[in-house]
C-alpha positions as CSV (number, residue, x, y, z in Angstrom):
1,X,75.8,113.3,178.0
2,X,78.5,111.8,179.4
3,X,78.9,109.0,177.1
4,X,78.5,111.5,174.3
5,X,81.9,113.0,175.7
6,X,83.7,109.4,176.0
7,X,82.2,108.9,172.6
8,X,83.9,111.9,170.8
9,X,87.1,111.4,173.1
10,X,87.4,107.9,171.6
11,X,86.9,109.1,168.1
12,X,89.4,111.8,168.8
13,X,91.9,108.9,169.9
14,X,91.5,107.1,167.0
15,X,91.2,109.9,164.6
16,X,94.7,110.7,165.7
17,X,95.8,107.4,166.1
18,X,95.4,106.6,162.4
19,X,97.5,110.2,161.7
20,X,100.1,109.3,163.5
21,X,100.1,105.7,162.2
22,X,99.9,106.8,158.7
23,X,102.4,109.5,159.2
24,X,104.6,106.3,160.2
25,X,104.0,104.4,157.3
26,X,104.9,107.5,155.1
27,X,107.9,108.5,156.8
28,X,109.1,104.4,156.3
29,X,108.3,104.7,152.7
30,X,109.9,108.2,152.2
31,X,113.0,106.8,153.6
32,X,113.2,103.8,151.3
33,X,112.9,106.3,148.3
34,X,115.2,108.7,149.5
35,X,117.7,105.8,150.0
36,X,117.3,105.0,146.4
37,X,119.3,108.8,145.8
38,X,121.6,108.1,148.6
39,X,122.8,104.6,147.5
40,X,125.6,106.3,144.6
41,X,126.9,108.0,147.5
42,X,126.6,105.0,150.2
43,X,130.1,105.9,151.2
44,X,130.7,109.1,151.3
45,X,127.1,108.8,153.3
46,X,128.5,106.5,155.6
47,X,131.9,107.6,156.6
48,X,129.8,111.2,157.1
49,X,127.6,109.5,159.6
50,X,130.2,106.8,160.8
51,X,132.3,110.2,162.2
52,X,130.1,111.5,164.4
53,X,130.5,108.5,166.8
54,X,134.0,110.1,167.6
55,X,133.3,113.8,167.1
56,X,130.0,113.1,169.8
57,X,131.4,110.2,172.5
58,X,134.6,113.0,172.5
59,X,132.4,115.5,174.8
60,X,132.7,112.9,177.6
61,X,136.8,113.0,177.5
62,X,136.3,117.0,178.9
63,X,133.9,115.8,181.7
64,X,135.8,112.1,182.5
65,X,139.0,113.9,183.2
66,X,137.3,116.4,185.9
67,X,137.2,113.5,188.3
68,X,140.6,112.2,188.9
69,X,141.7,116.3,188.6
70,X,139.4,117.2,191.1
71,X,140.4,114.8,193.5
72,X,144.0,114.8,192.8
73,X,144.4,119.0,192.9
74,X,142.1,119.8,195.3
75,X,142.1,116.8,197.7
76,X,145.5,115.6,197.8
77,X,146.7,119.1,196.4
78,X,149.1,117.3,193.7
79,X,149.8,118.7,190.3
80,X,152.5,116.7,188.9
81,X,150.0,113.7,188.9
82,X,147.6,115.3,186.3
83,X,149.8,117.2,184.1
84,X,149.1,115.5,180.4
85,X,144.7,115.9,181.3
86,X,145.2,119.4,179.9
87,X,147.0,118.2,177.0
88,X,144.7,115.2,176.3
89,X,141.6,117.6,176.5
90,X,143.8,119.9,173.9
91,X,144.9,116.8,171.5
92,X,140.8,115.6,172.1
93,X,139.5,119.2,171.0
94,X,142.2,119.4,168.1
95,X,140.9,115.7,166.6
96,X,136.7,116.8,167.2
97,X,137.6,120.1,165.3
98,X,139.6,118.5,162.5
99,X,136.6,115.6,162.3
100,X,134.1,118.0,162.4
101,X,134.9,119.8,159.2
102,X,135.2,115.9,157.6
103,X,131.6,115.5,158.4
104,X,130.2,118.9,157.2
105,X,132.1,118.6,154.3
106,X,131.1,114.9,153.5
107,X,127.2,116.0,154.0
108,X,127.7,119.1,152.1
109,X,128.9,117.2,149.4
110,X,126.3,114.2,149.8
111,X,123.3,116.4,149.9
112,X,124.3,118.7,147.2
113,X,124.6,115.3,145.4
114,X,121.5,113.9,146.1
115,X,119.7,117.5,145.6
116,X,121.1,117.5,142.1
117,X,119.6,114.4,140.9
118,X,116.5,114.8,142.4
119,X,116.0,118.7,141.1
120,X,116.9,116.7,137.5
121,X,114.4,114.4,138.2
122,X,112.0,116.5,138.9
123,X,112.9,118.7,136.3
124,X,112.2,115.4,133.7
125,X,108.7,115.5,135.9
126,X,108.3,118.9,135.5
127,X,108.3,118.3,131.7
128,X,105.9,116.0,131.1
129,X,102.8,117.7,132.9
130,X,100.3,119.5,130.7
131,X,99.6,122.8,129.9
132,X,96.7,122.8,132.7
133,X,99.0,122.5,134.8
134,X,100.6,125.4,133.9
135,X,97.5,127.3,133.7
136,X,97.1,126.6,137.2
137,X,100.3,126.8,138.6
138,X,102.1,130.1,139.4
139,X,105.7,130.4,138.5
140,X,106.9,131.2,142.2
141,X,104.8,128.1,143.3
142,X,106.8,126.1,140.6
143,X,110.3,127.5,142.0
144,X,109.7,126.8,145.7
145,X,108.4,123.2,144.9
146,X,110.6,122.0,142.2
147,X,113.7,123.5,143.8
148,X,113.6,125.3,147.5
149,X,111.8,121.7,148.6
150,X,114.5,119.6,147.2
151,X,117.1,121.8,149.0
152,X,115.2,121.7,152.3
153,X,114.6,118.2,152.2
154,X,118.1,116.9,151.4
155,X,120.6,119.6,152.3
156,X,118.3,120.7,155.8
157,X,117.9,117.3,156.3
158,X,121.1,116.0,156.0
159,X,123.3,118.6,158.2
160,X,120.8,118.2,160.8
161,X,121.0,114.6,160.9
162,X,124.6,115.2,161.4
163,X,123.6,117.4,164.3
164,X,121.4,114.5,165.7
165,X,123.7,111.7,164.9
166,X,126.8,114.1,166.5
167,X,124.2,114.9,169.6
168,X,123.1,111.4,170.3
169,X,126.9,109.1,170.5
170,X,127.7,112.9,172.9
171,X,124.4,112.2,175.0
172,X,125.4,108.4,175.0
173,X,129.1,108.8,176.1
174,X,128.0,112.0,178.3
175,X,125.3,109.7,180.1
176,X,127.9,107.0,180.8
177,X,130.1,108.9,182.5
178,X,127.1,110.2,184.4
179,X,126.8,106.5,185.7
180,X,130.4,106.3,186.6
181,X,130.3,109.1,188.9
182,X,126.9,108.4,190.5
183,X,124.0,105.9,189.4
184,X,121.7,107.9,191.9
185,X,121.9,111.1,190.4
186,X,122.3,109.6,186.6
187,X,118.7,108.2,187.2
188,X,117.4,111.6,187.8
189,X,119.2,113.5,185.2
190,X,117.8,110.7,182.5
191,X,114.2,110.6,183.7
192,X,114.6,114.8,183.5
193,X,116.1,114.1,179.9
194,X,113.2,112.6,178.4
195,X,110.6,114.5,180.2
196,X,112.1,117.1,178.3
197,X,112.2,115.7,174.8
198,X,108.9,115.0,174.9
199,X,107.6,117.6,173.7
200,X,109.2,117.1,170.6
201,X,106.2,114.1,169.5
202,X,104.0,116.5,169.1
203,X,105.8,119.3,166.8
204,X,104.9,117.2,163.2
205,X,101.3,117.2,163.7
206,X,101.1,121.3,164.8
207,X,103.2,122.4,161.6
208,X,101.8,120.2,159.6
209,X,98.8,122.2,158.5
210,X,100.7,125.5,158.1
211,X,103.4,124.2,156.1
212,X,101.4,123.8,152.8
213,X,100.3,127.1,153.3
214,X,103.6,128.9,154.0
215,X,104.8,127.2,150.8
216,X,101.7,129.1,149.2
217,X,103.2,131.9,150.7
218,X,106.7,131.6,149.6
219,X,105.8,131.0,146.0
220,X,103.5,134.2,146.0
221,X,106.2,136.5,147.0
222,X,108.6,135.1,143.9
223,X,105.7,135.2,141.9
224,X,105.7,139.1,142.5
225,X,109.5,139.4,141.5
226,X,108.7,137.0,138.3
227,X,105.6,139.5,137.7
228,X,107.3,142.7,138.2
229,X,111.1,141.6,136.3
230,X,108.6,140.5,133.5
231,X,106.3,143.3,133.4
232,X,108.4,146.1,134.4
233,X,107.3,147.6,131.1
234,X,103.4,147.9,131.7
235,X,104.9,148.7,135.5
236,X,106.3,152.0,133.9
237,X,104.6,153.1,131.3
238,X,101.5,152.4,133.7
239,X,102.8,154.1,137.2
240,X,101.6,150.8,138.7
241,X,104.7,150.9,141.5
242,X,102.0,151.8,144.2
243,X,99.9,149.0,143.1
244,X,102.7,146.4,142.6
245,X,103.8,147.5,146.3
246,X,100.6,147.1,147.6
247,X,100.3,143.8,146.4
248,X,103.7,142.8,147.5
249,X,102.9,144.1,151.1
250,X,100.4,142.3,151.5
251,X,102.0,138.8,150.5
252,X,104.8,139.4,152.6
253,X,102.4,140.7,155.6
254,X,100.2,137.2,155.0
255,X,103.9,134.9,155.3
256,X,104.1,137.3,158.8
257,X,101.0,135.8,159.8
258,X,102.2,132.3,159.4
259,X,105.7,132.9,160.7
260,X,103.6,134.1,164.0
261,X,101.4,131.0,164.1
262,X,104.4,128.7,163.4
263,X,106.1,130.2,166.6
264,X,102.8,130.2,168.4
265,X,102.4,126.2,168.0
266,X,106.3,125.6,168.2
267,X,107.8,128.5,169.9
268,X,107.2,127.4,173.2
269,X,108.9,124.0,173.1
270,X,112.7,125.4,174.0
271,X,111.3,127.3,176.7
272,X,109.5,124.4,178.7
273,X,112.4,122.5,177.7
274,X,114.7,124.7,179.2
275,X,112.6,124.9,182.3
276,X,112.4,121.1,182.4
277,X,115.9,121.1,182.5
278,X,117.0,123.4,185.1
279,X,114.3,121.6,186.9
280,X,116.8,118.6,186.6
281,X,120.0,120.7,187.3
282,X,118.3,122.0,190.6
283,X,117.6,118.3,191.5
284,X,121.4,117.0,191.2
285,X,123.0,119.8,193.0
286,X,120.4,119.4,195.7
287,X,120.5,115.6,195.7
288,X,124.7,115.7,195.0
289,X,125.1,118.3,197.9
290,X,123.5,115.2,200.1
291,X,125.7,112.5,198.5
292,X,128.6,114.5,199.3
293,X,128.1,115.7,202.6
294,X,127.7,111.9,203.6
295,X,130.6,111.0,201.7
296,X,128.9,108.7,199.1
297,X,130.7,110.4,195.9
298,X,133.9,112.6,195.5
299,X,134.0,116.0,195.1
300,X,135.7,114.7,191.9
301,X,132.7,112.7,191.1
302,X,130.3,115.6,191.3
303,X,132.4,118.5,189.1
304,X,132.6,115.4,186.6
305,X,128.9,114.6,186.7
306,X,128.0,118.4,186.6
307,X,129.8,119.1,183.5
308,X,128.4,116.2,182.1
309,X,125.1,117.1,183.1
310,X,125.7,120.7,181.5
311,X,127.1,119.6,178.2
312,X,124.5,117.0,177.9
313,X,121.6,119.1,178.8
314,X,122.9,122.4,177.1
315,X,122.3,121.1,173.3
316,X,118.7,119.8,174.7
317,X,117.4,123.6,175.1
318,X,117.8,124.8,171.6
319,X,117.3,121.2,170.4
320,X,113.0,122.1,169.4
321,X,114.3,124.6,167.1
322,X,116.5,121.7,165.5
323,X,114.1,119.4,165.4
324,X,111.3,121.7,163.6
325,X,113.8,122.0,161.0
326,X,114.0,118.6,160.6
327,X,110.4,117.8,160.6
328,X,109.5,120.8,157.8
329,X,112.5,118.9,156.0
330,X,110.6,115.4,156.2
331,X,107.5,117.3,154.8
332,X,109.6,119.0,152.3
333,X,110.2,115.5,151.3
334,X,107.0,114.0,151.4
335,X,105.8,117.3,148.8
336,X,108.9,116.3,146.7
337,X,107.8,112.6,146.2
338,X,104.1,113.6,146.1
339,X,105.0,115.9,142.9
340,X,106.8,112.6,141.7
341,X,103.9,110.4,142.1
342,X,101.8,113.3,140.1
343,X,100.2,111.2,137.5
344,X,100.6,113.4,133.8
345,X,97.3,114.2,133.0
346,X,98.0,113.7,129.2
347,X,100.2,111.2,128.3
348,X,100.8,108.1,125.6
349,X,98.9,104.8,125.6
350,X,100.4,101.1,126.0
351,X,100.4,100.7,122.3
352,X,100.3,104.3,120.9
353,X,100.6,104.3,117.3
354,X,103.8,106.3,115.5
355,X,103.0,109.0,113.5
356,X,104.7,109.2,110.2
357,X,103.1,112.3,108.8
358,X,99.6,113.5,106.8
359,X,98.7,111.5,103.9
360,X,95.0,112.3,103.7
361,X,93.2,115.1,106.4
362,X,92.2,115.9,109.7
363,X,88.7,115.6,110.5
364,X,87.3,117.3,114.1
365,X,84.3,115.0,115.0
366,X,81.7,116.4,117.3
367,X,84.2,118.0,119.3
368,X,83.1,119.6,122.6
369,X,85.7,121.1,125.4
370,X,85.3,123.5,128.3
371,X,88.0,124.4,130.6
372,X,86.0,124.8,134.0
373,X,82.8,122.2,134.1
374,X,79.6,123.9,133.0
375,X,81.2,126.4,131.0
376,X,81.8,125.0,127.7
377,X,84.2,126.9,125.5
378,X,83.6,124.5,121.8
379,X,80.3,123.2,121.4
380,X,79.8,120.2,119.2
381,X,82.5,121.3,116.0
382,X,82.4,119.0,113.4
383,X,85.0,119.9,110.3
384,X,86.8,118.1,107.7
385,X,91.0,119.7,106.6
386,X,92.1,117.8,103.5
387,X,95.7,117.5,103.4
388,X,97.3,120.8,101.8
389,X,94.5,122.5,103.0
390,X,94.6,126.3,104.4
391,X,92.1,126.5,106.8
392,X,92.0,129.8,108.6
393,X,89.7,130.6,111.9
394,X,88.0,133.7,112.5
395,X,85.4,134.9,114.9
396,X,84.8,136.8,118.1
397,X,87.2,137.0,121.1
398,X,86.9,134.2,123.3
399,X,85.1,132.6,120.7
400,X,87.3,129.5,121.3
401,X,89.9,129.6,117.8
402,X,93.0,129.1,119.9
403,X,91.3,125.8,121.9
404,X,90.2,124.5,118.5
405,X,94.4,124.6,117.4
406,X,95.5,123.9,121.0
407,X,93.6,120.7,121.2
408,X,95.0,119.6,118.3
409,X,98.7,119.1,119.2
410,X,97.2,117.6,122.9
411,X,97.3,120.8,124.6
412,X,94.5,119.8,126.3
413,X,92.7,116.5,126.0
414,X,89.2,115.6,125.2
415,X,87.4,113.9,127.6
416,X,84.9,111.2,127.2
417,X,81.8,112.0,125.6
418,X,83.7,115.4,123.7
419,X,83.9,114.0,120.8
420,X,87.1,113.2,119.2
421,X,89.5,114.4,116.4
422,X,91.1,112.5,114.0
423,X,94.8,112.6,111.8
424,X,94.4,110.5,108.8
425,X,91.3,108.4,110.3
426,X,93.3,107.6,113.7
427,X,92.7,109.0,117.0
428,X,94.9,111.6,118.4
429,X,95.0,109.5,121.6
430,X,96.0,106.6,120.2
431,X,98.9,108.5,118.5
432,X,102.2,108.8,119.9
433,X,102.4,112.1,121.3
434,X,106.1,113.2,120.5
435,X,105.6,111.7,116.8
436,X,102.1,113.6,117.3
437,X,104.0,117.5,117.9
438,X,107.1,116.4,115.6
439,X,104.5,116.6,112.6
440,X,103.1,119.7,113.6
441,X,105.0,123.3,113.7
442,X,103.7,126.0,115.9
443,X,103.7,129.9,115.5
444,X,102.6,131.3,118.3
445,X,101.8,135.6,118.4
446,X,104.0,135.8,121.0
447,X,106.8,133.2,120.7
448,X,109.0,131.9,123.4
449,X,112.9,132.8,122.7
450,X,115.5,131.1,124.6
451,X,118.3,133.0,126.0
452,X,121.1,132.2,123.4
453,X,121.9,133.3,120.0
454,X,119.7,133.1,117.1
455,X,121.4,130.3,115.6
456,X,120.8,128.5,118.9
457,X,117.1,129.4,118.6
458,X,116.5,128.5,115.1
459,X,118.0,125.1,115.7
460,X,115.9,124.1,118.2
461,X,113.4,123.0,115.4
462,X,116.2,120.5,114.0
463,X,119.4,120.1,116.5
464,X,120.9,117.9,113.3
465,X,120.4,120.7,110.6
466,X,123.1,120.8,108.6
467,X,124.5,125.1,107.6
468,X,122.9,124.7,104.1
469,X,119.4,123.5,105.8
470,X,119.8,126.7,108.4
471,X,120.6,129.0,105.8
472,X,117.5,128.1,103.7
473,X,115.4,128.6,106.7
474,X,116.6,132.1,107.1
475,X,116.4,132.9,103.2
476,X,112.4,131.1,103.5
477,X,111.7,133.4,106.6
478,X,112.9,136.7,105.2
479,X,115.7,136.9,108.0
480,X,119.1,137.1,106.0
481,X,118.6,141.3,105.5
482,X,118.3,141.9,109.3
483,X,121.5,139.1,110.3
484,X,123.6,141.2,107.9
485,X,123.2,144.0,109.9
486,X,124.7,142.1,112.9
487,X,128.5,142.1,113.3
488,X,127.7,138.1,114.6
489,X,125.3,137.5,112.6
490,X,123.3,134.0,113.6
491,X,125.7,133.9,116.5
492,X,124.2,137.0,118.2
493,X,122.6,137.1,121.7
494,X,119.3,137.8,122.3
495,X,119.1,138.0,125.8
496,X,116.4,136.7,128.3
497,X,113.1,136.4,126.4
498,X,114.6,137.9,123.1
499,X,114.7,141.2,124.6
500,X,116.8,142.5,122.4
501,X,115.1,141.8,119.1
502,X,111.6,143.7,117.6
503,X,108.7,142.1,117.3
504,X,108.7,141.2,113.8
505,X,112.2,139.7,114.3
506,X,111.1,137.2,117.0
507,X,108.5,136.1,114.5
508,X,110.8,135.8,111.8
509,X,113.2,133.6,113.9
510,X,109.8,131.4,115.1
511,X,109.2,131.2,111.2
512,X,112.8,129.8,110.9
513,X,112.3,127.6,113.6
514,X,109.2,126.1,111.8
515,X,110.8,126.0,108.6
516,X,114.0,123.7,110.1
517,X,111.3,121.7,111.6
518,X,109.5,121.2,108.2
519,X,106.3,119.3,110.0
520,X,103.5,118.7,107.6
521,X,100.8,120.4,109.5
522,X,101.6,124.1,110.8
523,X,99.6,126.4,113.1
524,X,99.6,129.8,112.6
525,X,98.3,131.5,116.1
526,X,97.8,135.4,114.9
527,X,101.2,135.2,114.2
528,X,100.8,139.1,112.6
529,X,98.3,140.3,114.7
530,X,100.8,142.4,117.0
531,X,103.1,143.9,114.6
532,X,102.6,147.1,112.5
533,X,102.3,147.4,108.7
534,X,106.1,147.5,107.7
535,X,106.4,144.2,110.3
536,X,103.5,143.0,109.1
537,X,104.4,143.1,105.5
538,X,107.7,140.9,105.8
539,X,106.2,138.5,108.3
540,X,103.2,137.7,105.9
541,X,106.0,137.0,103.0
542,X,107.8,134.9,105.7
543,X,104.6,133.2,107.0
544,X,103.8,132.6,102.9
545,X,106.6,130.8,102.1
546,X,106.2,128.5,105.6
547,X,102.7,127.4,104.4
548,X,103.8,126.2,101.1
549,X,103.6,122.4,100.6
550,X,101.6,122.5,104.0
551,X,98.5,121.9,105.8
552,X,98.1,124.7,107.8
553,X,95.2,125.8,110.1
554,X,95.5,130.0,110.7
555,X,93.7,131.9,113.8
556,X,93.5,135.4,112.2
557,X,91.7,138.6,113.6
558,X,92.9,140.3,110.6
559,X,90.9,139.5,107.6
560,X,93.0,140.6,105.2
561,X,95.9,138.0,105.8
562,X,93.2,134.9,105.2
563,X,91.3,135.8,102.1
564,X,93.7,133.6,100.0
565,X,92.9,130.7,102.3
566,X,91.3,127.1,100.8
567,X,88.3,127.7,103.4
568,X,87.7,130.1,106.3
569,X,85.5,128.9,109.1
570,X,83.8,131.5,111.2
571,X,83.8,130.4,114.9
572,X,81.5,132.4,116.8
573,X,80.6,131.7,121.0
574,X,82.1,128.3,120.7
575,X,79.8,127.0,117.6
576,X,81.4,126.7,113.8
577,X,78.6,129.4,112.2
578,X,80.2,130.1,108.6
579,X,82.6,128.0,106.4
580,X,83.3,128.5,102.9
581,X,85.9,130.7,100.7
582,X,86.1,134.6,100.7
583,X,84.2,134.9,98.1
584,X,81.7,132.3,98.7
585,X,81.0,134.2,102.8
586,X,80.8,137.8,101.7
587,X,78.1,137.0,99.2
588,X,75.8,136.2,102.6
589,X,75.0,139.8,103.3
590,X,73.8,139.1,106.4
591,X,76.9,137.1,107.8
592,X,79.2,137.4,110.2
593,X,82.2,137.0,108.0
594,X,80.9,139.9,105.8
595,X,79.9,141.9,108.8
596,X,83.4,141.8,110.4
597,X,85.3,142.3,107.2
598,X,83.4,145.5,106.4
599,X,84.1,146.5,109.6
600,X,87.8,146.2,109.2
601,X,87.8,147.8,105.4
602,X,86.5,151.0,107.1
């Protein structure tokens, strides 16, 4: 039994052994990393750090000078003698003050530095993950970890090194004149010193598993004011405040929960500290009263060591809290470099092959996909799209027509054994990937706007157009009649989103966008499906004179808007059921195609 105990003691030991050696080893490779942002500002760093020698060792002059004042005043009850020590302490405060702004200001300026290139870098990161990703990742979760981390981990951690750096040449100075006055009592008040920091080896590996957590936490609640600024549409016209509130309650009553526990496993630290200190105070006056008394120090020597003692073990109480801060900053920086380790789960080969547009078809060879393992989405879709083709998609909901498009522009990647797709007889993998989308223009139903103007917008699918090219797009996408209603014209805003615009006007400017772009293969993701008649109408003329010259794959819940297409292929429950014309899929009475489209003529 007993050995059953040492057993699991042992394993205990070593189990946290290993954490604490590979917390080490992370910390030491951390730094190195974070030195590579610090190094443009080496300097600045330096002279930031470099002035907290003075600004701490400064904290002795006050205590030093007690000594020969004491004994001089009191004892020999002289004045004259120790006239300038109030003036030095003055001149000594006025110089700490003045160096003390130089330091915040140089670490201000270093971290916001460092945060800067590090949120950009990040930011590049941030840009290269897939869309899974995406799919997985809330938007709050995205803010707190690509920007609230960088700012605790460079900015937190910077103006509390300062604090630490200031704190440590003060204890230093502080603890020499402690040995100047009395060796005997400077013994005690170190030993005391360190019994109460500690604690402090112990505070990483108690936060460390709520951290992630309150991270969660803090990325749910600005998820909820992302959801409800978005949304505040359905919010209204739904009366879902009680049900947004409830929600938002809750969040903010489970980031209570971990505030609690966090003070729960920290909280106590300044207290014991502060106990193990006047533990130490209550020592030196009791030991000093004796040194005194038989004449072994001054009185001189013991106000001096006092106030030393004091200012050196005052900062000591609250220093837990400081040092928490400092350690959820070091995590903060271990999340930042784990996001920048993140391995892109879709990205180009060594020797990835440059796409220089469609010159014969696209071919979809055996192609399987599912999004969550087991649950396949496309099952085994084999289909040939000459080039010039219009291929349009139609079938259930959920029937998997937007993952049949979306893999084609590497939304998502096949994985092995799924088959494989093919742009004029090459593998999509073994394609470039930016020479991969630049070949291929995307309508979505709902398209993304950029705050901006519309000009800005349209642009975006050729920064180098030249007027005459823009203004052919907007002729091609049937937007010229709406712009001359504008005072601005292309030069309008839009505001966030587009908000400002209809439906059928963010289409139109999409249109453009694809049109500026002129890629050889466009996607046309029910571009119509959410506008009414009149939209409608325009939008199809717009979308018409986009596909022209094109090879273009349409999804379409509206049957009317495909029956000019080159082929339709019916996609029903993840399995290509029908292909063929119009014509050729309502002479099968009995088919789906002809099912759903005499659904939709009644």
């Amino acid at each position: 039994m007993f050995r059953k105990k040492e057993k699991s003691i042992e394993a205990k030991d070593k189990t946290a052994k290993e954490e604490k050696k590979s917390g080490k080893m992370i910390f030491v490779q951390n730094y190195r990393r974070m030195m590579e942002y610090v190094r443009p500002y080496w300097f600045r760093a330096l002279i930031a750090v470099l002035i907290t020698i003075p600004i701490g060792a400064m904290d002795a002059v006050i205590a030093w000078a007690l000594k020969p004042y004491m004994d001089v005043v009191l004892v020999q009850k002289s004045v004259a003698a120790t006239s300038y020590i109030p003036l030095l302490i003055i001149i000594f405060s006025c110089l700490q003050s003045g160096m003390n702004y130089l330091a915040t200001y140089m670490n201000t300026w270093v971290g916001r530095k460092i945060a800067n290139d590090m949120k950009i870098t990040l930011f590049d990161k941030l840009m290269t993950f897939d869309t899974t990703f995406y799919d997985k990742t809330n938007s709050g979760e995205v803010m707190m970890r690509f920007n609230s981390d960088v700012d605790l981990a460079c900015n937190g951690l910077l103006s509390n090194l300062k604090l630490f750096t200031t704190r440590v040449f003060s204890s230093l100075s502080l603890i020499g004149v402690l040995f100047y006055n009395s060796w005997q009592l400077a013994i005690i008040a170190v030993v005391v010193l360190f019994g109460a920091l500690y604690p402090l080896t112990t505070v990483r590996r108690k936060i460390l598993g709520l951290m992630d957590k309150t991270i969660f936490s803090g990325g749910a609640v600005m998820m909820h004011y992302n959801e409800t600024y978005n949304g505040n549409r359905i919010i209204a016209s739904y009366n879902l405040q009680n049900y947004q509130n409830k929600r938002f309650k809750d969040t903010l009553q489970m980031v209570f929960k971990l505030g609690i526990k966090m003070v729960q496993r920290t909280g106590m630290m300044s207290p014991l500290m502060h106990f193990i200190v006047s533990l130490g105070i209550a020592a030196v006056i009791w030991f000093g009263s004796y040194l005194i008394v038989h004449q072994q120090i001054t009185p001189g020597n013991f106000v001096s060591f006092i106030a030393a003692l004091i200012m050196l073990y005052t900062p000591i109480k609250s220093i837990g809290n400081n040092y928490n801060n400092v350690q959820m900053a070091l995590l903060a920086m271990e999340r930042v470099f784990t996001l920048l380790d993140k391995k892109p789960a879709i990205a180009n080969k060594a020797k990835a092959i440059k796409m220089d547009g469609l010159h014969k078809g696209i071919e979809y060879k055996d192609v399987s996909f599912e999004y969550v393992e087991g649950h396949p989405v496309l099952k085994h879709i084999n289909l040939k799209i000459n080039k010039g083709e219009t291929i349009a998609f139609v079938g259930n909901s959920g029937g998997g027509k937007t993952t049949l498009v979306n893999i084609l522009p590497r939304f998502y990647d096949l994985k092995k054994g799924q088959g494989e797709i093919l742009i004029d007889g090459v593998n999509i993998k073994d394609l470039d990937i930016y020479s991969l989308r630049d070949n291929i223009s995307i309508v979505f139903q709902d398209n993304f706007l950029f705050s901006g103007t519309i000009r800005d917008n349209i642009m975006l699918g050729n920064e180098e157009a030249t007027p005459e090219q823009v203004k052919k797009a907007v002729t091609m996408a049937c937007l010229d009649e709406f712009l001359s209603t504008l005072d601005k014209g292309l030069d309008t805003e839009i505001g966030e989103r587009g908000v400002l615009l209809s439906g059928g006007q963010k289409q139109r400017i999409a249109i453009a966008r694809a049109f500026l772009k002129d890629a050889p293969i466009v996607i046309l993701d029910e571009a119509t499906s959410a506008l009414d008649n009149k939209s409608e109408a325009v939008v199809q003329q717009a979308i018409d004179n986009l596909m022209q010259d094109r090879t273009v794959l349409i999804i379409a819940h509206r049957l009317s808007t495909v029956r000019n297409a080159d082929k339709i292929v019916v996609v029903n429950y993840g399995e290509l059921v029908e292909e063929g014309t119009h014509e050729e899929l309502l002479k099968k009475p009995d088919g789906i195609y002809a099912a759903l489209y005499r659904t939709q003529i009644k």
